[in-house]
N, C-alpha and C positions, 0 to 999 in steps of 0.2 A: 551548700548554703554560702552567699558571700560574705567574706568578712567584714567586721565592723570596725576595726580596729585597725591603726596605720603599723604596716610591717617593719618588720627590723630588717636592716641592711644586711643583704647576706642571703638572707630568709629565700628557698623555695619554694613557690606555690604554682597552683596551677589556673591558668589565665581563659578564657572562652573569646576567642576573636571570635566566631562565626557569625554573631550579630555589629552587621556596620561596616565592614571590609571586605574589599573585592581583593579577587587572585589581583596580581601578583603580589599582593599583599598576605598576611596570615589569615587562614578562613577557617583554623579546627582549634580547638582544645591544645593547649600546648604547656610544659614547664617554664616557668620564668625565675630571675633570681632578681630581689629589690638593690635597686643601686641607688637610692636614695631614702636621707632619713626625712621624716614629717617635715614640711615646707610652712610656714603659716601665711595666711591666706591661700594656701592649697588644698583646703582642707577636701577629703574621700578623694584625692588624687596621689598616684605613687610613679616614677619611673623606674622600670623594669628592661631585661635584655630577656632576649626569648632563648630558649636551650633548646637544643634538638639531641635526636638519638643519629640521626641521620650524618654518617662521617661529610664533611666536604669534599667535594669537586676534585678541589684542590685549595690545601692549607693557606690560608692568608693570614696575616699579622690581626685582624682583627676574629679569629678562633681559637679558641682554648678547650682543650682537652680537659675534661672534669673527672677525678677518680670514681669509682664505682663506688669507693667505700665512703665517698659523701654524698652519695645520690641514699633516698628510702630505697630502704632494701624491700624492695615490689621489684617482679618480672619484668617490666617491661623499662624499668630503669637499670636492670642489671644483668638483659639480655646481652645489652649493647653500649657502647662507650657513649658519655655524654658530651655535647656539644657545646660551649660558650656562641651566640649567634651574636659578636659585638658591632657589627651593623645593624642589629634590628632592635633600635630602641623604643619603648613606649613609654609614653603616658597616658596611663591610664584609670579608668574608675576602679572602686573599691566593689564594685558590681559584678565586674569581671571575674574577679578572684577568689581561687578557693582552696583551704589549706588541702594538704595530701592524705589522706585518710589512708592509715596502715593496717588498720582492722574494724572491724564491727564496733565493737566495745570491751570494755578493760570489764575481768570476768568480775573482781572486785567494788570497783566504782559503779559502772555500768554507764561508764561517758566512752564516746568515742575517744577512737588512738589516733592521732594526727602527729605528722613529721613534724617535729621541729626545729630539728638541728639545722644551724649555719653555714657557712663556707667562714673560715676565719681569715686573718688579718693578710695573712701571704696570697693566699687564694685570690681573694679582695685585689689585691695589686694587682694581679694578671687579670683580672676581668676589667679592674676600670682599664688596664695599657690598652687591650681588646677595644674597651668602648672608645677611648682616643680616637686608634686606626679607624675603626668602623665610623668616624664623622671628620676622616683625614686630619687628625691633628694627632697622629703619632709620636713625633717629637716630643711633643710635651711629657711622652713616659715618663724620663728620664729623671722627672721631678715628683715623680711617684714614692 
């Protein structure tokens, strides 16, 4: 179900390119992390970088290795090392996105378990350096 709600900075959710994008662009289901907070007159719009599990090629200034222990602890985020992708930015709708669901439901409440933990302030810094490289304006880290 998409959210309704504008995400916090940090926050990772999971995004559905498949509708409205051709290859070489993203075309599956993919983790993203919010790099912006609520915009107004932007209203159900958020920019996001896309994560991958997929190591690069080869390392560039705009990849960041993400620890395992702030990925949801799910399989297939803790198979594999996660990717910061700081050339692949989006903006996009609130349509796309949907929290990570970590289990069914809480035996007690009976609401679903959804991630919600962050990437915090240090973290933060290396993805926005990331998003610099990834739109060639590197340099400007430094003022990070």
């Amino acid at each position: 179900m998409a959210i309704t709600f504008h995400p916090r900075i940090g926050q990772i959710l999971l995004c559905d390119f498949s509708q409205g994008f051709k290859e070489p662009e993203m075309v599956k289901n993919r983790p993203v992390v919010v790099i912006t907070p609520a915009i107004t007159g932007r209203e159900k719009l958020v920019t996001v970088l896309a994560l991958s599990t997929k190591k690069p090629v080869k390392k560039m200034p705009f990849h960041y290795k993400i620890s395992k222990k702030s990925m949801p602890q799910l399989g297939r985020f803790q198979e594999n090392d996660t990717w910061v992708k700081g050339d692949m930015i989006y903006t996009i709708g609130f349509h796309r996105l949907n929290r990570i669901m970590l289990g069914k439901k809480d035996h007690k409440t009976g609401k679903r378990i959804y991630f919600n933990q962050r990437f915090g302030r240090e973290q933060m810094k290396e993805i926005y350096r990331c998003t610099l490289h990834g739109i060639n304006l590197g340099e400007l880290g430094q003022y990070i």
